[in-house]
MMTF fields as JSON, N, C-alpha, C and O atoms, coordinates in Angstrom:
{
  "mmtfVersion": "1.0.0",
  "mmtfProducer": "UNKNOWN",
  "numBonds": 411,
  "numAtoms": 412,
  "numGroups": 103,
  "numChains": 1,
  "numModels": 1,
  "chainsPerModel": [1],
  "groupsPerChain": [103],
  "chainIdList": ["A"],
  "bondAtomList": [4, 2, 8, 6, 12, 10, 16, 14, 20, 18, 24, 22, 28, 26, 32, 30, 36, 34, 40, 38, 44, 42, 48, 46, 52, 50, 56, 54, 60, 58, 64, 62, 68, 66, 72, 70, 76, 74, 80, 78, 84, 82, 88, 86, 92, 90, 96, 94, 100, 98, 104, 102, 108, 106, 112, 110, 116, 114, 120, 118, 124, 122, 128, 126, 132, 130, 136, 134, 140, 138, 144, 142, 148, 146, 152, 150, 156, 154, 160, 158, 164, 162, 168, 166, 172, 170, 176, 174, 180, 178, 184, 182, 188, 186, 192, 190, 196, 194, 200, 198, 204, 202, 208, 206, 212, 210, 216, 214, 220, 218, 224, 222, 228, 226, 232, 230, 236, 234, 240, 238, 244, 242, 248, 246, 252, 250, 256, 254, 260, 258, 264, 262, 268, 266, 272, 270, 276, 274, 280, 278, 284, 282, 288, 286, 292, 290, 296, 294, 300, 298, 304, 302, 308, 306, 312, 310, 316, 314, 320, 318, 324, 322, 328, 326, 332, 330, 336, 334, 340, 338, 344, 342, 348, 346, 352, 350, 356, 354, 360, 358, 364, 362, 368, 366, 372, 370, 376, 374, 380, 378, 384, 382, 388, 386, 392, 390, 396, 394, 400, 398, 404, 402, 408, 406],
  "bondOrderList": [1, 1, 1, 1, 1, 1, 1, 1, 1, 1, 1, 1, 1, 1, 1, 1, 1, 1, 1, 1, 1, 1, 1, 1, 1, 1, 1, 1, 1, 1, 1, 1, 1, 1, 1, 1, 1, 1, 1, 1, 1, 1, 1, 1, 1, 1, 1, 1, 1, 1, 1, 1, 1, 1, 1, 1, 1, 1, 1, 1, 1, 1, 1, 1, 1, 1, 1, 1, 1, 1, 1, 1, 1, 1, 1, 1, 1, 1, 1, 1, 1, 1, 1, 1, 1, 1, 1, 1, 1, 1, 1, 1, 1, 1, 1, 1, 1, 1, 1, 1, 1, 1],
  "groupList": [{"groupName": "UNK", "atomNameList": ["N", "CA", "C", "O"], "elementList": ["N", "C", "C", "O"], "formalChargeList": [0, 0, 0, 0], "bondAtomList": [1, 0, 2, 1, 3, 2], "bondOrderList": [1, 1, 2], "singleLetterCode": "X", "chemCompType": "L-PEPTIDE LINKING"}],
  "groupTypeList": [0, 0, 0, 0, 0, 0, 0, 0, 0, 0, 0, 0, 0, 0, 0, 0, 0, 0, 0, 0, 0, 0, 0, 0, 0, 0, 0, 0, 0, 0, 0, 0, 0, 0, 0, 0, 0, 0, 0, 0, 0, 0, 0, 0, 0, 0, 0, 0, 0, 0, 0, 0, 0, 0, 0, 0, 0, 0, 0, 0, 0, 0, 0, 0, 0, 0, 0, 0, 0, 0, 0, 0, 0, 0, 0, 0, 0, 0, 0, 0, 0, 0, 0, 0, 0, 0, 0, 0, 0, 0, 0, 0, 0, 0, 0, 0, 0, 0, 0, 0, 0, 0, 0],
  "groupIdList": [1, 2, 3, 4, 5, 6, 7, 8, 9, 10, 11, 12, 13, 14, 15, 16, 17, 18, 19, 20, 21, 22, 23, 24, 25, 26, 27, 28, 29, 30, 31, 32, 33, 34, 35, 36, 37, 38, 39, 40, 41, 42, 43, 44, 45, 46, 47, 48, 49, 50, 51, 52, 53, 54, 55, 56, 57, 58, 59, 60, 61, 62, 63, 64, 65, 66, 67, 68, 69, 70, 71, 72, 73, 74, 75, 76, 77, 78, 79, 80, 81, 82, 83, 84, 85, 86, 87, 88, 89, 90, 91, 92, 93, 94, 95, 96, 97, 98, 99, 100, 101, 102, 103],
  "secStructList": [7, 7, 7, 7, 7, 7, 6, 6, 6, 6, 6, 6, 5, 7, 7, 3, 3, 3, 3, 3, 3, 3, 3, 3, 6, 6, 3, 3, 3, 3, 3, 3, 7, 7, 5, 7, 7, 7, 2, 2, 2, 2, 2, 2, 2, 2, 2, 2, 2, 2, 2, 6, 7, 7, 7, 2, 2, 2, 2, 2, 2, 2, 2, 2, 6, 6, 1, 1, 7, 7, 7, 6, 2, 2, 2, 2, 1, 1, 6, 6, 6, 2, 2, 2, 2, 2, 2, 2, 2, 2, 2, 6, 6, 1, 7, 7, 7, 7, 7, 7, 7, 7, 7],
  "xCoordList": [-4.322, -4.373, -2.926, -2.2, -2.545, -1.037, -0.917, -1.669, -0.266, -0.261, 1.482, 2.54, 1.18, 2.477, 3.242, 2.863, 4.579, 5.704, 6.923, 7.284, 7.555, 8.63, 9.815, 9.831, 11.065, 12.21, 12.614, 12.949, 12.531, 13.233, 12.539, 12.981, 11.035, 10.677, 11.241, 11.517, 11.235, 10.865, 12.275, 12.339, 13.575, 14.703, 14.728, 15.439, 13.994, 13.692, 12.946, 13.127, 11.702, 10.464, 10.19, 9.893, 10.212, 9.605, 7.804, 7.125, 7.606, 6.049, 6.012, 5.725, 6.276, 6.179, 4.497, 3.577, 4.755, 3.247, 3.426, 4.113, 2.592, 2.703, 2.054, 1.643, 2.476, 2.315, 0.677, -0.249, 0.934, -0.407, -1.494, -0.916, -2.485, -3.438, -3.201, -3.016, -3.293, -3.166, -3.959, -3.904, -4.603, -5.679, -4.545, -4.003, -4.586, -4.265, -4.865, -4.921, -5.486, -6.258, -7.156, -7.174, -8.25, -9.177, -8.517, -9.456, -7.829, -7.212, -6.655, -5.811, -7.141, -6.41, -5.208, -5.398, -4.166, -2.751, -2.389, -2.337, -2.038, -1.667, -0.269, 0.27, 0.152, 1.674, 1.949, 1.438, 2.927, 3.668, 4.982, 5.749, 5.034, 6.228, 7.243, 7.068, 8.56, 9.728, 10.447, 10.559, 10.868, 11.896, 13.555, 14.299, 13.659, 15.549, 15.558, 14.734, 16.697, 17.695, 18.153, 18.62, 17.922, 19.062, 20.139, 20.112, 20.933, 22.277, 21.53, 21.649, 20.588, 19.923, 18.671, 18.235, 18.561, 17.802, 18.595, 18.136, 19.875, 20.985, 21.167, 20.886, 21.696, 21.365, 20.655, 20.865, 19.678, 18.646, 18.141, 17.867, 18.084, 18.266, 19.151, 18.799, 20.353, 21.285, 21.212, 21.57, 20.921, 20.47, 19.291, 19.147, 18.677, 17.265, 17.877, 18.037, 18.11, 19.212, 20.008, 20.21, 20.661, 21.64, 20.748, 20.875, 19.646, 19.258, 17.969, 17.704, 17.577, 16.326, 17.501, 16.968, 18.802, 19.15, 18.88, 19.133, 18.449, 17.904, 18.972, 20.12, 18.778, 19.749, 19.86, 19.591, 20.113, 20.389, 19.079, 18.512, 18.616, 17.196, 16.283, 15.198, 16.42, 15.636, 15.662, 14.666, 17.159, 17.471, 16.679, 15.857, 17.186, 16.948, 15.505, 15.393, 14.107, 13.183, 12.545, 11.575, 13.099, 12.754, 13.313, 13.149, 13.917, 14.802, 13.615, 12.731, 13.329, 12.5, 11.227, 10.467, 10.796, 9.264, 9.433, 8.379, 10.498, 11.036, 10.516, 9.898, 11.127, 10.858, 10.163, 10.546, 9.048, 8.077, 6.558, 5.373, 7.312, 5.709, 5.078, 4.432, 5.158, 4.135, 4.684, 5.844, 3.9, 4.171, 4.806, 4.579, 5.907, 6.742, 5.764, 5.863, 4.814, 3.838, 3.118, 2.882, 2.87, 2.351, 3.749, 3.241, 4.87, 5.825, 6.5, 7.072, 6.203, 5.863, 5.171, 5.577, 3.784, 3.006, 3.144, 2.565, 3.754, 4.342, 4.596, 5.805, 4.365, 4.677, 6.607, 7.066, 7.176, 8.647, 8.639, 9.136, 8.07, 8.426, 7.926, 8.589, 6.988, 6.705, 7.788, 8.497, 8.03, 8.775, 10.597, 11.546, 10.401, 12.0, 11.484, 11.986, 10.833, 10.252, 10.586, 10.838, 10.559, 10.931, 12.714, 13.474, 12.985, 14.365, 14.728, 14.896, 14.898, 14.971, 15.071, 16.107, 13.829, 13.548, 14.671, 15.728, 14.706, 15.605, 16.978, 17.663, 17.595, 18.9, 18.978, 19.944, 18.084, 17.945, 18.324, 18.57, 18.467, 18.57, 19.793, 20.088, 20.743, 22.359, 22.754, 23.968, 22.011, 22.675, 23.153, 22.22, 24.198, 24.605, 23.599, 23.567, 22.881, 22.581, 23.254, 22.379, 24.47, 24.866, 25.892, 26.531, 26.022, 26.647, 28.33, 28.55, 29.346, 30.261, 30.731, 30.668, 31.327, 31.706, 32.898, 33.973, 32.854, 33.931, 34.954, 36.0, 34.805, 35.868, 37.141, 37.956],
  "yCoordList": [4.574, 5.525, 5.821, 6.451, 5.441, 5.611, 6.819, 6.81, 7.526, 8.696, 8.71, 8.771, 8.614, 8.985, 10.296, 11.467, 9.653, 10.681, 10.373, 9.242, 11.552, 11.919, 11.578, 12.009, 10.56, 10.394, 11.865, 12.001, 12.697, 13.757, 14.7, 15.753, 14.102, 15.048, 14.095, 14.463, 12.882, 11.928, 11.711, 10.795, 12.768, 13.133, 13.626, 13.112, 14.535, 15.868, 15.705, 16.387, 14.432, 14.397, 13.088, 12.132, 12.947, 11.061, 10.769, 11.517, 9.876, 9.633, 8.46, 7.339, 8.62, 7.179, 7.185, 7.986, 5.519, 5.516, 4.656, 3.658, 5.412, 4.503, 2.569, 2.027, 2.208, 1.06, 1.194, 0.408, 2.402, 2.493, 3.737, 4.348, 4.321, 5.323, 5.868, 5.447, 7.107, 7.978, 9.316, 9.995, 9.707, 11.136, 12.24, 12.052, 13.33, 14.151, 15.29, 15.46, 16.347, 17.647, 17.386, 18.135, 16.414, 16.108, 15.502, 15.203, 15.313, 14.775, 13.377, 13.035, 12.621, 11.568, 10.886, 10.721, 10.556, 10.409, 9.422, 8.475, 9.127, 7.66, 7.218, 6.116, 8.71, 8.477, 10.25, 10.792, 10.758, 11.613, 12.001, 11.169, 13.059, 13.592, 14.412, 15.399, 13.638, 13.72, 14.684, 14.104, 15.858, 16.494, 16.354, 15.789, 16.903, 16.338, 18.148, 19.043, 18.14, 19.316, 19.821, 19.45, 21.575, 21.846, 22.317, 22.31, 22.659, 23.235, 24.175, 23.98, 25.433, 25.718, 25.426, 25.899, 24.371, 23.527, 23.022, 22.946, 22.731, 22.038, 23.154, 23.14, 24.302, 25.606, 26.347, 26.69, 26.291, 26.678, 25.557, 26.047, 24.347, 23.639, 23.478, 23.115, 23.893, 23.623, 25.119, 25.191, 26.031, 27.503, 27.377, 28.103, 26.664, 26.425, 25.218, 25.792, 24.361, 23.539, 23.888, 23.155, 25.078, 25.503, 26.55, 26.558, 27.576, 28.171, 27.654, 28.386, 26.763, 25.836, 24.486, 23.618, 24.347, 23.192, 21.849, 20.955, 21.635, 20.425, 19.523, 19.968, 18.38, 17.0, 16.256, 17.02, 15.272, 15.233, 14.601, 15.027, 14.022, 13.372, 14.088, 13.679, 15.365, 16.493, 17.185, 17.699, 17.24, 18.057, 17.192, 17.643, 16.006, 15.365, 15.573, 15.713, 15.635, 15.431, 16.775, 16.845, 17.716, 19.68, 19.363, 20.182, 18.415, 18.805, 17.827, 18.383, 16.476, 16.009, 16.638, 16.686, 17.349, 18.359, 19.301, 19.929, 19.889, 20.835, 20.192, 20.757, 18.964, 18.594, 17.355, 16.359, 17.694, 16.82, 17.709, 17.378, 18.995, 19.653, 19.063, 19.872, 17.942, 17.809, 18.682, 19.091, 18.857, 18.907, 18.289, 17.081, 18.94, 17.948, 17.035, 15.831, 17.987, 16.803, 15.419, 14.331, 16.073, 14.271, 13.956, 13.921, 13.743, 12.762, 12.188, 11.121, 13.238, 12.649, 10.887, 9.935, 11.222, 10.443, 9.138, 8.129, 9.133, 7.876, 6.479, 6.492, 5.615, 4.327, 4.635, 5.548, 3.417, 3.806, 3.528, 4.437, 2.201, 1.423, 2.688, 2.704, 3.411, 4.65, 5.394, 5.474, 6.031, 6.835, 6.459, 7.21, 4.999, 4.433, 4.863, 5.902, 4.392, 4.877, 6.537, 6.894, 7.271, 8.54, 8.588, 9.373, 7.638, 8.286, 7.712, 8.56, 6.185, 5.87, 6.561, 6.524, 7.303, 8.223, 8.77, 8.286, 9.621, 11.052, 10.697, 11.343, 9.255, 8.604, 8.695, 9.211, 8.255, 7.754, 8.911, 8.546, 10.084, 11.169, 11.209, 11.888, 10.732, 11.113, 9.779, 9.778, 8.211, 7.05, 7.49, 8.067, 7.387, 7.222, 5.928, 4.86, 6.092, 5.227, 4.964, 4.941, 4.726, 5.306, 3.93, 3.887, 2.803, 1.704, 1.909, 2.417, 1.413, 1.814, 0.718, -0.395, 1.004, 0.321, -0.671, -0.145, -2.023, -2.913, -2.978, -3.15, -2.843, -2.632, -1.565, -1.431],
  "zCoordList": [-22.344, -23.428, -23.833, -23.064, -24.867, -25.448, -26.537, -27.511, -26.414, -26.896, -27.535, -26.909, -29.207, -29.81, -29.52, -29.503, -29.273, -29.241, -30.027, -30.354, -30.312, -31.456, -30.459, -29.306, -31.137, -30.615, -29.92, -28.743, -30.694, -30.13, -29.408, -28.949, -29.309, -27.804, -26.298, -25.156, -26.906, -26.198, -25.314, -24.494, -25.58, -25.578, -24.101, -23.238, -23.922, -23.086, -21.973, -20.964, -22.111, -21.683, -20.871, -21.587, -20.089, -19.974, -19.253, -18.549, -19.607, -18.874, -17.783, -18.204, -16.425, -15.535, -15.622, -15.786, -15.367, -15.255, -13.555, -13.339, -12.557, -11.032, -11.766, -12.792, -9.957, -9.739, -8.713, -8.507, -8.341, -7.793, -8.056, -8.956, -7.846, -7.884, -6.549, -5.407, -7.241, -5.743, -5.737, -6.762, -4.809, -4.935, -3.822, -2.732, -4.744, -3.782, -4.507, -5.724, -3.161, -3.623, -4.3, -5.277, -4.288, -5.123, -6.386, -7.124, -6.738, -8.165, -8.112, -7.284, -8.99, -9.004, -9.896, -11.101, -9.384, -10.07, -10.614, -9.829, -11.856, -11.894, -12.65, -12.752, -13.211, -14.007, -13.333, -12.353, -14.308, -14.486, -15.481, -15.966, -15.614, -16.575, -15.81, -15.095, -16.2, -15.773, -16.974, -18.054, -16.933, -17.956, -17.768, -16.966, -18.554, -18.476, -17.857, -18.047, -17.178, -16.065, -16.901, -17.978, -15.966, -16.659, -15.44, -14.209, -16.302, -15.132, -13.934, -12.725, -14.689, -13.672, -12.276, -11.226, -13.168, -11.998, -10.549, -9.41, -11.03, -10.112, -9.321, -8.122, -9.996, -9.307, -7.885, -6.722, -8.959, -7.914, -6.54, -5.445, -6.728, -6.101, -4.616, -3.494, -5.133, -4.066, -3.508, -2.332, -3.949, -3.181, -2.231, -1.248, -2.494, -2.039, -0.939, 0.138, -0.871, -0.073, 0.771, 1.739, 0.632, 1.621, 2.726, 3.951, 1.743, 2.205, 3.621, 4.575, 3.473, 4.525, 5.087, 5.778, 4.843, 5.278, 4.935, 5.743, 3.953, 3.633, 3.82, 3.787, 4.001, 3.889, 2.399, 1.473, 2.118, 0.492, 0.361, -0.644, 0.795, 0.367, 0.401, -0.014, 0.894, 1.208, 0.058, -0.451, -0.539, -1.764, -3.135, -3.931, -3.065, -4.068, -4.529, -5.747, -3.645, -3.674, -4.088, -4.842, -3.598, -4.424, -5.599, -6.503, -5.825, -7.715, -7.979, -8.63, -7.648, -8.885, -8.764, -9.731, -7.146, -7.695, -8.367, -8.467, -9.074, -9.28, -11.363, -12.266, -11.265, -12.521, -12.926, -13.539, -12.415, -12.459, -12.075, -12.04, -11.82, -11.417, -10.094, -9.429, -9.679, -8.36, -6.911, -6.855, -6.004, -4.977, -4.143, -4.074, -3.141, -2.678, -1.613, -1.377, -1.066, -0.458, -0.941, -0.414, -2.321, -2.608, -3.328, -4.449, -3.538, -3.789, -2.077, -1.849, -1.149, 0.135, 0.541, 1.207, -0.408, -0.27, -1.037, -0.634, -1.925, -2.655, -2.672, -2.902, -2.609, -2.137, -2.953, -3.638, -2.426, -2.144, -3.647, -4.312, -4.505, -5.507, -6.97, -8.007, -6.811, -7.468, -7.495, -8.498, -6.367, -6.071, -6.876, -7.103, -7.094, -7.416, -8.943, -9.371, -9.537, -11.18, -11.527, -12.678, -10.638, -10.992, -10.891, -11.457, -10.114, -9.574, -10.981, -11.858, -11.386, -12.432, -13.718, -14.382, -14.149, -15.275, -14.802, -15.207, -14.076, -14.132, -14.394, -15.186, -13.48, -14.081, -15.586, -16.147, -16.144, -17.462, -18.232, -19.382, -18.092, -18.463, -18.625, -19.608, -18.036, -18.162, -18.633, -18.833, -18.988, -19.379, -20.953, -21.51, -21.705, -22.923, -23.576, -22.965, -24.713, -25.251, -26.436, -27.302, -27.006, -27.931, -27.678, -26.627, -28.693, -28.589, -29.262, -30.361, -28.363, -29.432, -30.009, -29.486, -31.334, -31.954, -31.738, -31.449, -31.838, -31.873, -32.302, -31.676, -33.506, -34.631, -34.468, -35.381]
}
């Protein structure tokens, strides 16, 4: 089911779609939406990080449940190659797409 989107939501917003199906809590999963950060996310994050000790993979994984809405338990549950599709999106967020000129 493909569902049109506007360059400029499409800015803000991303849709992974998994490599696999996954049920958690009665629900079954098969993509997700990734938003672009903000400063306060980084924020709160690393407060939340310092405050429980987390390690960086520990951290990393409250920021993308953080923006992605799921539970850190089912991104727990993830096959690794899913799990790389999100990290991906969220990179994608800070790549320049913006070609420069030669001339």
């Amino acid at each position: 089911m493909s569902k049109a989107v506007s360059k400029k939501s499409n800015i803000f917003e991303k849709t992974i779609e998994f490599e696999h199906e996954y049920e958690f809590e009665g629900n079954k999963i098969s993509s997700c939406k990734i938003r672009k950060p903000r400063l306060m996310d980084r924020i709160m994050n690393s407060k939340s990080a310092e405050f429980h000790g987390f390690n960086r993979d520990e951290t990393e994984v409250q920021l993308i449940s953080r923006l992605t809405k799921l539970p850190v338990e089912f991104l727990h549950s993830l096959w690794l190659d899913d799990y790389l599709k999100i990290d991906e999106a969220f990179a994608n967020f800070f790549v320049s797409k913006k070609k420069k000129s030669t001339q």
